[in-house]
N, C-alpha and C positions, 0 to 999 in steps of 0.2 A: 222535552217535557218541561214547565212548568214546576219551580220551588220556589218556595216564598223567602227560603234563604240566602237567595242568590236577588241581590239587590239590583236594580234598574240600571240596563246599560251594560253587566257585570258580561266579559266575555268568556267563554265555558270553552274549559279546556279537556280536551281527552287524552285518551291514552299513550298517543303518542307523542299528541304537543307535549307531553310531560315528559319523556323520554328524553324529547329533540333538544328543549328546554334545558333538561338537567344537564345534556351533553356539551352544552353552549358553554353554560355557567362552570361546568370542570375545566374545560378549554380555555376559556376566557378569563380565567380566576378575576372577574369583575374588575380588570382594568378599565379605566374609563372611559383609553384608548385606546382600541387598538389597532390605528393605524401601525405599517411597519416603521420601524425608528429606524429616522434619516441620519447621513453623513454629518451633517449636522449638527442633528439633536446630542449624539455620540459627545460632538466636538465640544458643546455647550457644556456637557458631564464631565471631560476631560477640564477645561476651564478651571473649573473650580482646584481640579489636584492643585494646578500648576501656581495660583494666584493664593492657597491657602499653605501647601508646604512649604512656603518658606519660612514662616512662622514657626514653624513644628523645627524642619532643620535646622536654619540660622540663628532664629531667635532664642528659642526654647531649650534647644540641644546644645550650642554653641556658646554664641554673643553672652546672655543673659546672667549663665550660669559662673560664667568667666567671671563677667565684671562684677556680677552679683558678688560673689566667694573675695573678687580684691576689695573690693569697697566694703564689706564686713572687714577683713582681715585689715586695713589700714585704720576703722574703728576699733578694731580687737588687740589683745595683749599678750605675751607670750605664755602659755599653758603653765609654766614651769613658776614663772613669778606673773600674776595679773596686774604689777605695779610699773612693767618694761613693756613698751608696747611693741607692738607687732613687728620682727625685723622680716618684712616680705622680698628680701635680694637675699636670703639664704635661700639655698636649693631645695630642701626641705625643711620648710618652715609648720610648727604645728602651734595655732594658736587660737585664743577665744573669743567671744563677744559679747559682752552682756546686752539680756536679751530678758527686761524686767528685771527679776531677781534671783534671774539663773544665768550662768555660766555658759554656751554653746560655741562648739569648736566651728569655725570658720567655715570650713568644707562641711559640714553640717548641716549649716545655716539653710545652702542652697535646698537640700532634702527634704528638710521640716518646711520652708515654702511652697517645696513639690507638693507633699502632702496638704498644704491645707488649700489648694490650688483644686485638687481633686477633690477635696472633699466638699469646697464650694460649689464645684461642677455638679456634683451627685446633688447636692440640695438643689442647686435651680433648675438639674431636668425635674427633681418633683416637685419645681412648684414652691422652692424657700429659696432664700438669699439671706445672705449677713456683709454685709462691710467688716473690713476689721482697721483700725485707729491708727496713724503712722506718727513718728515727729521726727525723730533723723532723718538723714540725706538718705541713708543704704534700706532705713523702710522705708523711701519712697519708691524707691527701685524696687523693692520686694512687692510693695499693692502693685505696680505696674504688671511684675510678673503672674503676680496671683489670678488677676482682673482680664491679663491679655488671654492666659492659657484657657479661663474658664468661659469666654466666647467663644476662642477658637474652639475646643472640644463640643460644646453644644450646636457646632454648627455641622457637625459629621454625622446630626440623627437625620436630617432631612439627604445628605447629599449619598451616605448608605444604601438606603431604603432607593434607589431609585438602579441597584443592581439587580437584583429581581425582575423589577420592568422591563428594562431595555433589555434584559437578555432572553429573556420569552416573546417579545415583540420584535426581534433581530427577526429580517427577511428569512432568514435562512433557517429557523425555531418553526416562523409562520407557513416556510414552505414546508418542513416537515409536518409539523402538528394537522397541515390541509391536506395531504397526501395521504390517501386510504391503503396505499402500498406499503406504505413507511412503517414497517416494525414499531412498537412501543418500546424497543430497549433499542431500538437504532434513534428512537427521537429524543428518550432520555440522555443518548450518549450526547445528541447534537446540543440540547439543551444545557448539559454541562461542560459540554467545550465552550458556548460561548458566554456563559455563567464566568468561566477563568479564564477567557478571553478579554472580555471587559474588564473585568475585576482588576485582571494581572497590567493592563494598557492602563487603569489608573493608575495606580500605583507608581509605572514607568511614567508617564506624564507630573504626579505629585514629586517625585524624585528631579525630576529636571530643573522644576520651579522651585527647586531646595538649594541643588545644585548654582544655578545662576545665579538665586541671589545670595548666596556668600561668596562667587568671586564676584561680582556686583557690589557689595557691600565691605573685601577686604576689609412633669407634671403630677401630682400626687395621687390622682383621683385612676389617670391613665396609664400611670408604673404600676400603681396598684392590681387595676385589672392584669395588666400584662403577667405581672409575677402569677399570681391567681392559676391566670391560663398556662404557663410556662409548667407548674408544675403538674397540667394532666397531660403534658406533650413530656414523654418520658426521655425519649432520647436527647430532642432539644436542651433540656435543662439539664441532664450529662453533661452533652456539651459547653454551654453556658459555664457551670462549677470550673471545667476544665481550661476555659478561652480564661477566666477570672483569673486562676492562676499563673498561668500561660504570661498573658498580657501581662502582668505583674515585672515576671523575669525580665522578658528583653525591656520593659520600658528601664527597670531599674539599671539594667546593663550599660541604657546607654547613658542617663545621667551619670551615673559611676566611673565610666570609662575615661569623661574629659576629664573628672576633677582630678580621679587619681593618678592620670594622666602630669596635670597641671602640678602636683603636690607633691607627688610621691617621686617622682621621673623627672622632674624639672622641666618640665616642656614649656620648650616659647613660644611667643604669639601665634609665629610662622606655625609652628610644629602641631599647633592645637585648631589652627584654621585647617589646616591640609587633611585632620583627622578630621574636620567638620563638614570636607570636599566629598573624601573619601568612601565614609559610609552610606549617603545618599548615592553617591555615582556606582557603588557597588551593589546596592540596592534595586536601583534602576537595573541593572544588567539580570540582579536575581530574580525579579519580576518574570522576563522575559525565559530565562535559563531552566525558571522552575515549571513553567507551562510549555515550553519544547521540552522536558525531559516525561512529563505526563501525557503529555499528547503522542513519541513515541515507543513510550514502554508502554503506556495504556494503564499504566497505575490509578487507583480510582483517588478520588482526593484526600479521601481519610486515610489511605495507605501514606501518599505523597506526607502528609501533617507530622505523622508518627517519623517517617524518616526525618523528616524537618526539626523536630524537639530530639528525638537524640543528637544527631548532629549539630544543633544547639547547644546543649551541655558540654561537650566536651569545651567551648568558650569558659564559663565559670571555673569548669573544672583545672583548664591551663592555669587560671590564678592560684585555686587552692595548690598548684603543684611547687610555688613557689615559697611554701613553708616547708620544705624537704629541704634542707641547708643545701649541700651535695648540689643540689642539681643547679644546672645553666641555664633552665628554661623557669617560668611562672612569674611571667610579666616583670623581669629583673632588669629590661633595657628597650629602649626606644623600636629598636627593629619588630619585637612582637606587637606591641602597641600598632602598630600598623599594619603588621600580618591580621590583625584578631579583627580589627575598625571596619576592612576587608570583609574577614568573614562575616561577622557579626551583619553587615549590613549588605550582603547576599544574601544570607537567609534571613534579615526580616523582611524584604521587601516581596521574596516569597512567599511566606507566613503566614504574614498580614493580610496578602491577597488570599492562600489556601482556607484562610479560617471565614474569611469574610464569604468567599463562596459556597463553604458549605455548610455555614449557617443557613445563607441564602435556598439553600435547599429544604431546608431542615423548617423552612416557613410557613404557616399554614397559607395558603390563598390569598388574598385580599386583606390582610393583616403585616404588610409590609414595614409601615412607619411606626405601629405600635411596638413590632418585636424588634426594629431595629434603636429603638431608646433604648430599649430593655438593652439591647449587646454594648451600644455604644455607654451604658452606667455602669454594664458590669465590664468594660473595659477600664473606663475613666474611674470607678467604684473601689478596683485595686490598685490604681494605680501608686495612689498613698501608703499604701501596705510596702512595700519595697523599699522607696526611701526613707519610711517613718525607723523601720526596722535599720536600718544599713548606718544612716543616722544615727540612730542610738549603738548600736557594734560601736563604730567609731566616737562617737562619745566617752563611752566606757571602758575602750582598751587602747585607743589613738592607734589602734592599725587599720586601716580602710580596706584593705588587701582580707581582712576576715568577714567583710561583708558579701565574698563570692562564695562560701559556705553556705552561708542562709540560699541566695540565688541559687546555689547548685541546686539545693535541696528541694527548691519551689520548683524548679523545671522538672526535677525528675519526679515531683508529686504530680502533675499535672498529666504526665504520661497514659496514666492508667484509665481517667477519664476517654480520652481517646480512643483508647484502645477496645474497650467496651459497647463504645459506642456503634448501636447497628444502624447505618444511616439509611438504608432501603425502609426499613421499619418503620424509621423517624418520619419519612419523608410519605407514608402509608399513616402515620399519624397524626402528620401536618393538617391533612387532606380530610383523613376522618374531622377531625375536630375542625375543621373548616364548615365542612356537609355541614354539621351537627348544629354550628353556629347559624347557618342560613337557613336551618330547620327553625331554630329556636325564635329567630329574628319575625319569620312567616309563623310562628303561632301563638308570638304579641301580636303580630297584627289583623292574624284573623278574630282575637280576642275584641282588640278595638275595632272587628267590622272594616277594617280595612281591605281586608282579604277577603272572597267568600271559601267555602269549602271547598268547593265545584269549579275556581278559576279565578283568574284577575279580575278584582273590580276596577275598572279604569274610573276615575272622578268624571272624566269628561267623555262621555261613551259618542258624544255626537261628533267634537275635535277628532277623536281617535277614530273612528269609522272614516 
């Protein structure tokens, strides 16, 4: 029949092209591609771990923070009188640096850099930027580190977003998701094995490119939407509060660990590179250890997470033990420092993959790279929170060893978010508010005549026929 609302050329859909349609677009969550992803493509995703951790490892973790804190400290003067300066061949040396018209302890120094590092990063995902003014030698080294850390981190919203992809487009996703035989809770399983299969193979891959090079070396408008939408995805945004504070802890753990490492413990060169081998290489192993251990107990990921952050804490916790006079243990000698560097960096390289993948769950559709800003700000968003605070501890009482209290406390806040979280729910939310969105999208456009009521207007009915 004949409507006057259906424009010239307009192809008229029925009842079941709309079904077939809808069933595409759920399937397809509107990747652009969906050829199956090659050996290859994999390997090009891997690349990037390998060519950008080492920035994060050596540079960032290690090198920086080192040389940063001595070249403060040989600018700086001792705590006790600011007219003696800094004698740094004592073993435990505590002293300051003027820094304008304030006073900042050495080891400090490095923290409040961390933080304004991050807090640059948060403005230029939305869209700001500031320089900040140098004229010493040791700020010159501090913009370098400010400047390096806040490209590298903005480069982790594109190279995220691209775990989703390839693990729904993995052959083996494709050969379920095609298979009419194939259970819906046998294809979600397949989908989250290799959701933390890839996941967990980054992370192994970023860990190696950490690894080799220190023995080698011996937008406002689009955050805004996303926040917006993040808080009618209820579970997501649990999540999120929890990853925030989450992320906080270990990042603070690890800046923390060299300096008071460095300060407190006297450790040399050798002693403080081998702790910069160490928790990558142990990382890399936890990567692997924590997806065989899921894959055969069958634990779901957010079980896996929850085990992961307690067994995190007891790390903080080993420090705070070390204000019990009495005891032998609470980071009082070199041998725990390397037992903890160990654990510490088995479970984040687990973690890091656990949370990343079930974000990746927790996604609506076709909204990959929007909500992967949103995680990588609210990773990089806390990250100043940890050392602005631990910094200040150590400021105000010169025991560095008190800033595993605040830590304890953030890991075991961060628990409960977890634990609340229903990720079947979330991941039934994702999806609602996906639909919802491709609803809304189709009735702007049939507003502008774009669309008729009755089916697709194609522009070029004659091309397309």
């Amino acid at each position: 029949t004949s409507d006057d609302s259906v424009p010239s050329g307009a192809k008229i859909l029925t009842e079941s092209d709309e079904i077939a349609l809808a069933r595409r677009i759920e399937l397809s969550h509107h990747d652009l591609d969906e050829t199956p992803v090659s050996h290859e493509e994999l390997k090009a995703w891997y690349a990037f771990a390998i060519t950008s951790e080492p920035f994060s490892a050596a540079a960032t973790a290690v090198f920086i923070p080192i040389i940063l804190q001595s070249m403060a400290a040989h600018s700086g003067f001792e705590r006790s009188d600011h007219s003696v300066p800094c004698d740094t061949s004592a073993t435990s040396y505590t002293c300051d640096v003027l820094v304008g018209q304030l006073w900042v302890a050495t080891s400090s120094f490095v923290y409040y850099c961390t933080s304004i590092t991050v807090i640059i990063q948060v403005l230029l995902f939305i869209a700001l930027g500031s320089l900040a003014d140098f004229g010493h030698l040791y700020w010159l080294a501090a913009l370098y580190f400010i400047l390096g850390g806040t490209v590298y981190g903005f480069c982790f919203i594109f190279y995220y977003a691209w775990v989703p992809i390839l693990s729904r487009n993995h052959p083996e996703v494709i050969k379920a998701r095609n298979d009419p035989n194939v259970p819906l809770e046998k294809f979600h399983n397949t989908l989250d094995y290799w959701t933390n299969y890839i996941s967990s193979r980054g992370f192994v891959w970023a860990y190696v490119g950490g690894v080799s090079a220190i023995i080698l070396s011996v937008a406002v408008e689009v955050v805004g939407k996303a926040v917006g939408k993040c808080t009618k995805l209820g579970n997501l945004f649990l999540f999120l509060i929890g990853w925030f504070i989450y992320s906080d802890t270990f990042n603070t753990i690890s800046s923390t660990a060299i300096l008071y490492a460095q300060t407190q413990l006297g450790f040399s060169t050798i002693q403080l590179l081998i702790l910069g081998v160490e928790a990558p290489l142990a990382g890399g192993i936890g990567a692997f250890v924590w997806n065989f251990i899921q894959r055969h107990t069958k634990l779901t990921t957010k079980q896996i997470l929850v085990i992961q952050v307690c067994i995190y804490a007891i790390l903080p916790l080993w420090g705070v033990i070390g204000f019990i006079g009495p005891s032998p243990i609470g980071l009082k000698h070199a041998w725990e420092m390397f037992f903890l560097a160990a654990w510490h960096g088995f479970l984040l390289g687990g973690t890091q993959s656990t949370c990343r993948s079930l974000f990746s769950q927790l996604l609506p559709p076709g909204m990959e790279a929007e909500f992967f800003s949103l995680y990588e700000i609210t990773d990089r968003g806390s990250s100043w929170v940890g050392p602005l605070v631990v910094g200040a501890i150590n400021d105000s009482t010169g025991d560095l060893r008190k800033g595993f209290i605040f830590v304890l406390a953030s890991m075991l806040f961060s628990l409960p978010f977890f634990l609340f979280l229903n990720v079947e729910k979330g991941i039934n939310q994702g999806r609602e508010f996906a639909s919802s969105e491709r609803k809304r999208i189709v009735a702007e456009a049939l507003a502008s005549n774009e669309i008729s009521q009755d089916g697709i207007a194609l522009k070029d009915a004659s091309t397309n026929a």
